[in-house]
C-alpha positions, 0 to 999 in steps of 0.5 A, spaced: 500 500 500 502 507 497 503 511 503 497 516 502 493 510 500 495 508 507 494 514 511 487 515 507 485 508 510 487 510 517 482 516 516 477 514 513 477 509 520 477 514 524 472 518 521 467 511 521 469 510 528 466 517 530 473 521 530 477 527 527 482 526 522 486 530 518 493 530 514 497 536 517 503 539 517 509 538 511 504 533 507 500 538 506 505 543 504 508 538 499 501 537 496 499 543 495 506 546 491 504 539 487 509 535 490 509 528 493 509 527 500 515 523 502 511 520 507 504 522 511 502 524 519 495 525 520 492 529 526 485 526 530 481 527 536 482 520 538 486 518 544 493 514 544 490 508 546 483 509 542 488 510 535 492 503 538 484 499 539 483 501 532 490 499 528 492 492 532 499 492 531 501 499 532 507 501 534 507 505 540 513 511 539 510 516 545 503 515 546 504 520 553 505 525 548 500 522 543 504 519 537 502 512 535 506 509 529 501 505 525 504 500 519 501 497 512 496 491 515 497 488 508 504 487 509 506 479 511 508 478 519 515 477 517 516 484 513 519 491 517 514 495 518 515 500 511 509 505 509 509 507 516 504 512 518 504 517 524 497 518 527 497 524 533 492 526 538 490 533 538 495 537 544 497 542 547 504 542 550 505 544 556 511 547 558 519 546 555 524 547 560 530 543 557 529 547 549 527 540 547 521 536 548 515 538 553 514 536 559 508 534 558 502 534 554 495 536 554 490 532 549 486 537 546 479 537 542 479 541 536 485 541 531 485 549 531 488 549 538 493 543 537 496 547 530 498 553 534 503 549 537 506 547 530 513 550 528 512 554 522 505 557 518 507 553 511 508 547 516 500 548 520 495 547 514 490 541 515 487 536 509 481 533 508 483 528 504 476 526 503 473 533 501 480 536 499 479 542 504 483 545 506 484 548 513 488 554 515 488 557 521 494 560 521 495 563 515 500 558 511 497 558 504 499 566 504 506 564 507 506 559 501 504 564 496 508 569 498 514 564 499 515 565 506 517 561 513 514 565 518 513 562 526 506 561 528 505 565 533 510 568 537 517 565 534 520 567 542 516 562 544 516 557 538 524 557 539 524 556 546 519 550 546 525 546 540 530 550 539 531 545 533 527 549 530 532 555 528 535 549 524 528 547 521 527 554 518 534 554 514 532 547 512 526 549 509 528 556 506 534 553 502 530 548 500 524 551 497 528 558 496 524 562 500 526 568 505 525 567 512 519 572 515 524 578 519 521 577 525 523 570 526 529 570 522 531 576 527 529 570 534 534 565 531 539 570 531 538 572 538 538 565 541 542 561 535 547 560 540 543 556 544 542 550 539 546 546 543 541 544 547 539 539 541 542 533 541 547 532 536 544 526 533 538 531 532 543 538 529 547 533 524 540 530 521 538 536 520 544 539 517 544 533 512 537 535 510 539 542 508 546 539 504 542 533 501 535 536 500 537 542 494 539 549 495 545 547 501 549 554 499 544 558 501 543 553 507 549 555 509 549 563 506 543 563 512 546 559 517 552 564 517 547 570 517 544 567 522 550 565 526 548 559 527 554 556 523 559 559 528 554 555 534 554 547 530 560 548 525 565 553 527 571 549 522 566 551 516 565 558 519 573 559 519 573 558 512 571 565 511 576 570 509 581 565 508 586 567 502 587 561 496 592 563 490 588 565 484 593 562 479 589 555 482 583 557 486 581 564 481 574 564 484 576 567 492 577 564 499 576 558 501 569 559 504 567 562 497 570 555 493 566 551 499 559 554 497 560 554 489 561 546 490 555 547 494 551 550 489 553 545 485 549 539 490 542 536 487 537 534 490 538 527 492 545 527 493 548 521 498 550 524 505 558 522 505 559 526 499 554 532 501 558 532 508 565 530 503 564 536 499 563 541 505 569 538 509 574 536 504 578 543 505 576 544 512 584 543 513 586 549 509 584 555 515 588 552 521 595 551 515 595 557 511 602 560 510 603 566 506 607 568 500 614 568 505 618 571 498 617 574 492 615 569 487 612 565 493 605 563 493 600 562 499 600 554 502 597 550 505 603 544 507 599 538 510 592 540 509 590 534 508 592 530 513 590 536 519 582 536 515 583 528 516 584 529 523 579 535 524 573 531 520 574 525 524 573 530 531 567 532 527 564 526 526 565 524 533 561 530 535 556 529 531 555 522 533 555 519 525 556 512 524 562 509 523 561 507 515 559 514 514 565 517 519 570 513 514 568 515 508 567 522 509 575 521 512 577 518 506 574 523 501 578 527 504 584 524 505 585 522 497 582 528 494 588 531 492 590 525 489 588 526 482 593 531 481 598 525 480 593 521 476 596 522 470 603 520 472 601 514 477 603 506 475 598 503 472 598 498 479 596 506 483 591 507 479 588 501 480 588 501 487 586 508 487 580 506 482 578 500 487 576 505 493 569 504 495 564 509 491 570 512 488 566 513 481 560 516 485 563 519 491 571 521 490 571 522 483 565 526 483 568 530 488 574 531 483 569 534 478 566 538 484 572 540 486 575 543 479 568 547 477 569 551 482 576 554 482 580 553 476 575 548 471 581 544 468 577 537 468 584 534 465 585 529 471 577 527 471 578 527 464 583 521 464 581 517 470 573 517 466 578 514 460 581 509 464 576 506 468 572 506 460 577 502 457 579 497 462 575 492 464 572 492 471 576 484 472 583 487 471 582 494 476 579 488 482 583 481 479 582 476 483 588 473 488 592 469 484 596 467 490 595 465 498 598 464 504 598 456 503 602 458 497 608 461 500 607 457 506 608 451 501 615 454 498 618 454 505 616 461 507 614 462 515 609 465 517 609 472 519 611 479 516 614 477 510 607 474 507 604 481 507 610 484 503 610 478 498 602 478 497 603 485 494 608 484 490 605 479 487 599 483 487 603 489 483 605 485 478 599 482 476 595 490 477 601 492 471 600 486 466 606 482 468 602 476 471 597 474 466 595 466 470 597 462 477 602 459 474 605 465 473 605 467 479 608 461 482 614 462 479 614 469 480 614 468 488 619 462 487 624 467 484 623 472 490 623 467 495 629 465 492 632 473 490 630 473 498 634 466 501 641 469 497 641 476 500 640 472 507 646 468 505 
């Protein structure tokens, strides 16, 4: 079942069970722009355990704030849960006293009151979706129409219920290329230094929607402008005013190199080479060595290697998964490797092209990178050409050789096997060694080159 096939049934249930229900929030929004909902929430009058009466085998995720999660029943019992629907009892929060959640909730009986306690106008409309009425109680279509993010109520009180919320509106704004309302955007500058009441978990998500979803530059034009950037990515923020040579970066600082990339970011784009791009020069602030000569230019001596360090520290902070922390760290730690590709060993470059999404991350950071400073794609150009002509078996050949092999020519076990094993790799990666055969013959005449020198 379709999700708003799903999210209709759970209304039309309710509705014969004598309650209310609606759509609300971004569903709605996206549907009245004419997009597809990514998924649906539907607001009711029905308590938590009436929703879990009526939907056997719902998922309780917070039913003491009147969130129950119901799942597509035509799915077989050993099937995940996909095509969730959350179902939402009218409320009002009660009071927020750590920025982040309520303290509690009061159930209310009319969706007028629980939409007033909704984020943003565009995000507080209400559909019918049996009439197709839509009700706004908050002035949302106008803020649709006028392309604009404006708190409900008083954004004072809006943010300090859920300072998330001061993220949220950058998100929105960038991705649909509005501005946001004066009064609100002027709250979250006032209160941007207190983002870290959020949990990390939280601000990373939200700062991954903003770089995945379209639109990241002015996502983080607004950020910075917000000063929310200096708050959550204070290795970003450094990047401001930081001098590049123009013979290899014409276009300005690093900060301004950083946003062209962005600017190039689809909607849809993987989130390791979303974060890659932001980061992969975010070791250039803390090298930066001016011209120290005439004729000298300015440096950045061991970049590299100091955006290693600092990403990992990120991503430790932001609590990202191991997989994607590894991956953002390797984008990082072999983006300047393409300016040697042309001169690599056929075996280096193959081991080079063997990295893990290196077409779709690593060298899309490469093409990335060059549109944005010089625009010399020769380096993508000639990787492009490899990878077309040489057949995906010989870039990731099997092993010819093992350890039960070399342990079979008389060589013991420990370090030497690793370096054996390599070199016979690196033979094999530049077309010295075509079969097994071969290869035994190869490490033969090491281990033999090997037991001389001892001799």
């Amino acid at each position: 079942m379709k999700p708003r096939e799903l999210a209709e049934r759970i209304c039309t249930v309710l509705r014969e069970a004598g309650h209310q229900a609606y759509f609300v929030g971004g569903c709605v929004r996206d549907l009245l722009l004419g997009h597809e909902p990514a998924d649906y929430d539907v607001t009711t009058d029905a308590t938590p355990d009436r929703v879990q009466e009526l939907f056997p085998g719902s998922i309780d995720v917070g039913a003491k704030f009147g969130v129950i999660l119901v799942p597509d029943p035509a799915r077989s019992a050993n099937e995940e849960p996909l095509g969730l629907v959350e179902v939402a009892t009218y409320r009002s929060d009660l009071s927020y006293s750590d920025g982040r959640r309520p303290d509690g909730v009061a159930f209310a009986r009319t969706p007028q009151e629980d939409v007033h306690r909704r984020d943003y106008t565009i995000n507080g409309l209400l559909l019918d979706p049996h009439s197709r009425e839509v009700l706004d109680y908050v002035g949302g279509r106008a803020d649709l129409a006028a392309e604009v993010v404006r708190a409900i109520g008083d954004p004072e009180r809006r943010f300090a219920e859920d300072k998330l919320r001061m993220l949220r509106a950058v998100r929105l704004a960038s991705r649909f290329g509005y501005r946001i309302e004066p009064r609100t955007f002027a709250s979250i500058q006032a209160h941007a230094a207190q983002i870290h009441a959020v949990s990390a978990e939280r601000v990373r998500d939200e700062l991954t929607r903003i770089l995945t979803e379209g639109g990241a530059r002015r996502g983080f034009e607004l950020l910075d402008e917000a000063g929310l950037l200096a708050a959550v990515l204070p290795e970003i923020a450094r990047m401001k005013g930081v001098a590049q040579p123009p013979k290899f970066h014409p276009e300005g600082d690093v900060w301004t190199h950083t946003l062209l990339m962005l600017e190039k970011l689809p909607a849809g784009v993987s989130r390791t080479l979303a974060w890659g791009v932001l980061l992969h020069d975010v070791g250039k602030p803390p090298t930066f060595t001016p011209p120290r000569a005439p004729g000298d230019r300015i440096r950045f001596d061991g970049h590299v290697d100091v955006g290693v360090a600092l990403a990992e520290k990120l991503c430790e902070r932001l609590r990202f998964s191991g997989d994607d922390a590894r991956q953002v760290a390797a984008l990082i730690a072999n983006h300047m490797r393409f300016m040697d590709v042309e001169q690599m060993r056929t075996a280096t470059l193959k081991r080079f092209a063997r990295l893990p999404r290196f077409h779709e991350e690593h060298l899309e950071l490469h093409r990335l990178d060059c549109l944005s400073s010089h625009q010399q794609l020769d380096s993508y150009d000639f990787v492009r050409r490899f990878l077309a002509e040489t057949p995906p078996e010989k870039v990731r050949p099997p092993r010819l050789v093992t350890g039960d092999d070399l342990l079979a020519l008389g060589v013991p076990a420990g370090p030497r096997f690793r370096e054996l094993l390599d070199a016979v790799e690196e033979a094999q990666l530049e077309g010295r060694i075509l079969s097994r055969q071969g290869a035994l013959e190869f490490l033969r005449q090491l281990a033999l080159e090997k037991k001389q020198v001892d001799s």
